[in-house]
Structure formats: structure tokens, C-alpha cells
C-alpha positions in Angstrom: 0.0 0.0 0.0 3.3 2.2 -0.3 2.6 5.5 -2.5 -1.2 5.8 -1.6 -2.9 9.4 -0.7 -3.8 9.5 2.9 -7.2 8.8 2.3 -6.8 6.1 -0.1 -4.3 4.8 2.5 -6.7 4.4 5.4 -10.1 3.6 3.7 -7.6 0.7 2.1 -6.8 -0.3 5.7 -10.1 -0.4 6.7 -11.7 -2.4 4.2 -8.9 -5.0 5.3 -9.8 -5.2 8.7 -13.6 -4.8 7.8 -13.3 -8.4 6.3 -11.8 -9.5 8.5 -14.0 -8.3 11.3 -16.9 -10.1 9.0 -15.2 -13.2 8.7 -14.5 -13.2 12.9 -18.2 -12.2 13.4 -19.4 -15.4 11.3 -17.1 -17.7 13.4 -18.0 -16.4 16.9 -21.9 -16.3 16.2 -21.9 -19.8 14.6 -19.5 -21.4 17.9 -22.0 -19.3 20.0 -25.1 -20.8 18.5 -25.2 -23.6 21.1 -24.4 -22.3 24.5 -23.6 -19.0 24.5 -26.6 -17.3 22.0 -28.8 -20.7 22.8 -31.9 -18.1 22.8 -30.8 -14.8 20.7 -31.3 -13.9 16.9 -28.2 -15.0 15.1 -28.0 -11.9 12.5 -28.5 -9.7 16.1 -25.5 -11.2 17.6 -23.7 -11.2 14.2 -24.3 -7.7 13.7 -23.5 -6.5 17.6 -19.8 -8.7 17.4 -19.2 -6.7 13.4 -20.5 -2.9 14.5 -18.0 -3.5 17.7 -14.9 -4.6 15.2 -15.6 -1.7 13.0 -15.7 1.0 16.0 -12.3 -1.0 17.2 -11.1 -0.3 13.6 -11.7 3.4 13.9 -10.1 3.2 17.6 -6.8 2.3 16.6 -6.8 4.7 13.8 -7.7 7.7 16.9 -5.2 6.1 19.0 -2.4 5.9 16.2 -2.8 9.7 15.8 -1.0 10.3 18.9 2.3 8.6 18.5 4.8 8.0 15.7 6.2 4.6 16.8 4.4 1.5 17.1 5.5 0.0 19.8 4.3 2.5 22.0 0.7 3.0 20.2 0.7 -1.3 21.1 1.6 -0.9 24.7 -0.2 2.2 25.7 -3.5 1.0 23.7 -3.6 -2.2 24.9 -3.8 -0.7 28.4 -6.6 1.7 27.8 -8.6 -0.8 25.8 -8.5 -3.3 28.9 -8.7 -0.5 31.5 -11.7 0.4 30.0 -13.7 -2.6 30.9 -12.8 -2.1 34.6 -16.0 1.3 34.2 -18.4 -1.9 34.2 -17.7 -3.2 37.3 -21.0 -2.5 39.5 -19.3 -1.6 42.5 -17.7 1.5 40.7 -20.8 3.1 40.1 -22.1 2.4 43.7 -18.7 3.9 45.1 -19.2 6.8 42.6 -23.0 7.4 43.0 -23.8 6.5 46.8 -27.3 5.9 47.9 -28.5 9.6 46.7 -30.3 9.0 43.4 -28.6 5.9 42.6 -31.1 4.5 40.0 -31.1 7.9 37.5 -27.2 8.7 38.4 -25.7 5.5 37.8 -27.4 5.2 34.1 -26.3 8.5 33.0 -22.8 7.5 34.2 -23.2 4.3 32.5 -24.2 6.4 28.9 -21.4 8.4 29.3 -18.7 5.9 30.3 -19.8 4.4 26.9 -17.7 6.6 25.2 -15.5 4.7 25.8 -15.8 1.9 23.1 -14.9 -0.7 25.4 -17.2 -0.2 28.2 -20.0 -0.1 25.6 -19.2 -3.5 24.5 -18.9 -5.0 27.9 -22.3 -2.4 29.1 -24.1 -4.7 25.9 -22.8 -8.1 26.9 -24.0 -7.6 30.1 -27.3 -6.8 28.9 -27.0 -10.0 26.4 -26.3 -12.6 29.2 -29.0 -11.1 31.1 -31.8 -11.7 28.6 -30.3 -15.2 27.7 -30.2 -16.4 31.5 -34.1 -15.8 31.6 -34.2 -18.2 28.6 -35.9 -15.5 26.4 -32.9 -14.0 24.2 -32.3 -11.1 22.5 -34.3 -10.0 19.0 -34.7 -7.3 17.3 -38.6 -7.0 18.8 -37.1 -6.4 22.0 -33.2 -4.7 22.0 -35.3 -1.6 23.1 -35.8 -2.8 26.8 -34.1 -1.9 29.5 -31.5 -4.6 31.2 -28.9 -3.4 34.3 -30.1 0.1 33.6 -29.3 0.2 29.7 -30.7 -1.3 26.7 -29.2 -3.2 24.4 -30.1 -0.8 21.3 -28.4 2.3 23.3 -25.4 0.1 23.2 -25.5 -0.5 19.5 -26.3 3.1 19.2 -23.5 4.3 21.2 -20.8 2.0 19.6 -22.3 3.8 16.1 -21.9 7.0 17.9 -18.5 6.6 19.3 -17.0 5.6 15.6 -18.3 8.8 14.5 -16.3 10.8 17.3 -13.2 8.8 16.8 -13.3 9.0 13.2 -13.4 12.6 13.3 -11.0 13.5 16.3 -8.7 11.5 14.0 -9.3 13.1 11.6 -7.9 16.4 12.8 -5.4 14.9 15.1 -3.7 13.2 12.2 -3.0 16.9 10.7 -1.7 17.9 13.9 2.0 16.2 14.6 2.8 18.4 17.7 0.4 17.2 19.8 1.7 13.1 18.5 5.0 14.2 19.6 4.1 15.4 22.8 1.6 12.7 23.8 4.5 10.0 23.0 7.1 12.1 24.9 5.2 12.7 28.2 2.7 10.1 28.1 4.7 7.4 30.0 5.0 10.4 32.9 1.2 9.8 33.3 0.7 6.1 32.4 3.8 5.2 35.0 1.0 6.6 38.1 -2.0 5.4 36.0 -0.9 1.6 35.7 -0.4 1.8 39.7 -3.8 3.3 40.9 -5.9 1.3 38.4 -4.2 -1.9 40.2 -4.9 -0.3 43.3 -8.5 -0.1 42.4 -9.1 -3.4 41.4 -7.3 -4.9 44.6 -10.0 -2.9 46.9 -12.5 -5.1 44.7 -11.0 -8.2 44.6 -9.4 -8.1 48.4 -12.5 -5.9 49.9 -9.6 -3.5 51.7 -12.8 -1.0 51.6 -14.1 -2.7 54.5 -11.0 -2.1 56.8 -10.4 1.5 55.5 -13.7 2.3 54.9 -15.9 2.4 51.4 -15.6 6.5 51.1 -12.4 6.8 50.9 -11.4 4.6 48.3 -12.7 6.4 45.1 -11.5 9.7 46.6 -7.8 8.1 47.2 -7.8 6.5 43.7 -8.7 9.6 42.6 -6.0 11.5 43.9 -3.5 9.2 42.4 -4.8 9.9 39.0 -4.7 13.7 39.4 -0.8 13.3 40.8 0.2 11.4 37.0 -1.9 14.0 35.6 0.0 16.9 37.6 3.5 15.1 37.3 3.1 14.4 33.3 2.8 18.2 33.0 5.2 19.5 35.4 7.8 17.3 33.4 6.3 19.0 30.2 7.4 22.3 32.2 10.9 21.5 32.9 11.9 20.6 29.5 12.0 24.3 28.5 15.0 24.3 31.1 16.8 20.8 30.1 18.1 19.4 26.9 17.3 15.9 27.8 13.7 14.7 28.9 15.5 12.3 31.6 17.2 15.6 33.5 13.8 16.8 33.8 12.1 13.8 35.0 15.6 13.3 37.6 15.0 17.2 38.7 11.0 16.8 39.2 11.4 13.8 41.4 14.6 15.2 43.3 12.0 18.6 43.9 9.2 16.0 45.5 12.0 14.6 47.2 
């Protein structure tokens, strides 16, 4: 594909993956048809598992905008793919939303999680495996109603939606090279505190530490963590304007929190 316009370049790449995607789709719905999707429409589940590789297809095309080697687009998206599933975990939302409105507040924080394409997929196969424990399925008759707080068709409507938004934040970002040369500069300043507190969130799951620190201070802590990678990513930034080297200014910044 060497010697094509940009365009012609990633509409080539697509239709690739887009095949691909179709072909993966077939497979999973037809080894499904048994156990998993006993009670569903076929073409539904077909179309859910092919929508959800084309979105993926436009994510890696957002997520490529921000660096220029490979290796790090891998390692950095791989992370925020998977940490992305962790926003479906019930007890976050309880944590987040208390006992104050829970019902309404926790649904609008599921929609908007969901742009994150991720979390959309996990939000819908949640709904799925609800509807095909009570032996009914999913079909197109009945995507419209409501299962753990969000309906199936949202979900399909929000994976739609969120290919739309990457595709065009890609768009511009793949015009912009500063901001790719800053994000795969600095980034690891950030990731190196994210990685950490994401861990640290899903040990007070697993371990239930909430119960000997107390539940209200664990989102608030986690929290702070993530604000600290934030603060410390651009505080590096800072301190480049005084070094030559990006690894002085990382060595000053932590010999200053020292």
C-alpha cells in the first residue's frame, strides 16, 4: 500500500480489517449458537460482534494519531482498551454514585462511560447474558428494553456514535503532529501513576480492603493518584524548557518532591 494518498491509505486499511472483522463475526456467532446465544437472533449477535470490530477499527486509527512509533501505540492502547472494561464493574458506580439517586445517576454515568468503546461493548454483553439467562434472548422485537439500567439498542447506538467521534478526532489529530510528539514524549509520565492506581482499584475489589479502611475513601484516594500522574506528566512537560534531555527533567522533578 506504499505511495497511496492519505485517504486512499486508510479507507484501504479499513476495508482489510472490515473483512476480517466479517469473517471473525461469522465464526464467533456460529461457535456461539449452542451455548452462549442458545436463545438470541443470530444476525443480532452477528451484527453486535461486526458494529463493535468496525468502532475497534476506527479506535486504533484515533489512537495511532497520537504517536509516531508502534510499539508504544501497542503498549499504551492495549492498556486503555482493557482498562476500559474495569468502568463496568457494579461496585464503581455504587462507590461513585452513593445511595443519593442511585437509579437515575448511575445510568447517566453508565451512557457516558460508553464513550469509551470498550465499556459499551462490555455495558451490551451484560445486557446479552442477562436476557439469555431468563431463557428469552435477545431479537430485534425487544433490543429496546431496559436490562442493568441500559438497553441493548443504546449500546449499539452508542458503539455507532462513538466511531463517528473517533473518526473525526482522528481526523484532525492526524494533521496535527505536535500534539503526537508530545503525547509519545510525556505520556509514559502519566501512564507510569495510572498503571499503579488502576491496580490499586481493582485490589480494593477483589481483596474488599474497603471494608478495613472504609468504602468513602477509596474512590476519593484513587482519585488523587490519577490527578498526581496528571500533575507530574505536565510538570515534566514544564521542565523541559530548562533541560536538553527529557530524563534531566524527569531526575529534577522527582529530586523537587524529594
Amino acid at each position: 500500500m506504499m505511495g497511496l494518498k492519505n485517504e486512499i491509505f486508510h479507507l484501504s486499511w479499513f476495508i482489510t480489517y472490515a473483512l476480517k472483522f466479517a469473517i471473525s463475526s461469522g465464526i464467533i456467532t456460529v461457535c456461539t449458537m449452542g451455548m452462549l446465544s442458545k436463545y438470541s437472533d443470530k444476525s443480532l449477535i452477528f451484527m453486535y460482534f461486526f458494529v463493535f470490530g468496525l468502532s475497534a477499527i476506527i479506535l486504533s486509527f484515533l489512537i495511532s494519531t497520537f504517536f509516531t512509533r508502534a510499539k508504544s501505540a501497542l503498549a499504551v492502547g492495549t492498556l486503555a482498551f482493557l482498562g476500559a472494561f474495569f468502568l463496568t464493574i457494579q461496585k464503581f458506580f455504587q462507590i461513585v454514585c452513593g445511595s443519593s439517586g442511585y437509579l437515575f445517576t448511575c445510568k447517566v454515568l453508565k451512557i457516558l462511560a460508553s464513550l469509551l468503546l470498550p465499556t459499551t461493548f462490555a455495558l451490551g454483553s451484560v445486557n446479552f447474558a442477562d436476557y439469555e439467562r431468563a431463557h428469552i434472548g435477545l431479537h430485534w422485537s425487544n433490543i429496546w428494553r431496559a436490562s442493568s439500567r441500559v438497553c441493548f439498542l443504546i449500546c449499539l447506538k452508542l458503539m455507532v456514535f462513538d466511531s463517528i467521534l473517533y473518526f473525526a478526532i482522528g481526523l484532525y489529530l492526524d494533521k496535527v503532529s505536535i500534539l503526537s510528539y508530545w503525547v509519545s514524549t510525556y505520556i509514559w509520565d502519566f501512564i507510569s501513576f495510572l498503571v499503579p492506581s488502576s491496580f490499586a482499584m481493582i485490589l480494593f475489589y477483589i481483596i474488599g480492603l474497603e471494608q478495613f479502611i472504609g468504602s468513602g475513601i477509596v474512590f476519593p484516594t484513587v482519585l488523587i493518584l490519577l490527578e498526581y500522574g496528571f500533575a507530574t506528566a505536565s510538570s515534566t512537560y514544564c521542565l523541559t524548557f530548562f533541560f536538553s534531555k527529557h530524563s534531566m527533567a524527569q531526575v529534577d522533578l522527582f529530586q523537587i518532591s524529594a
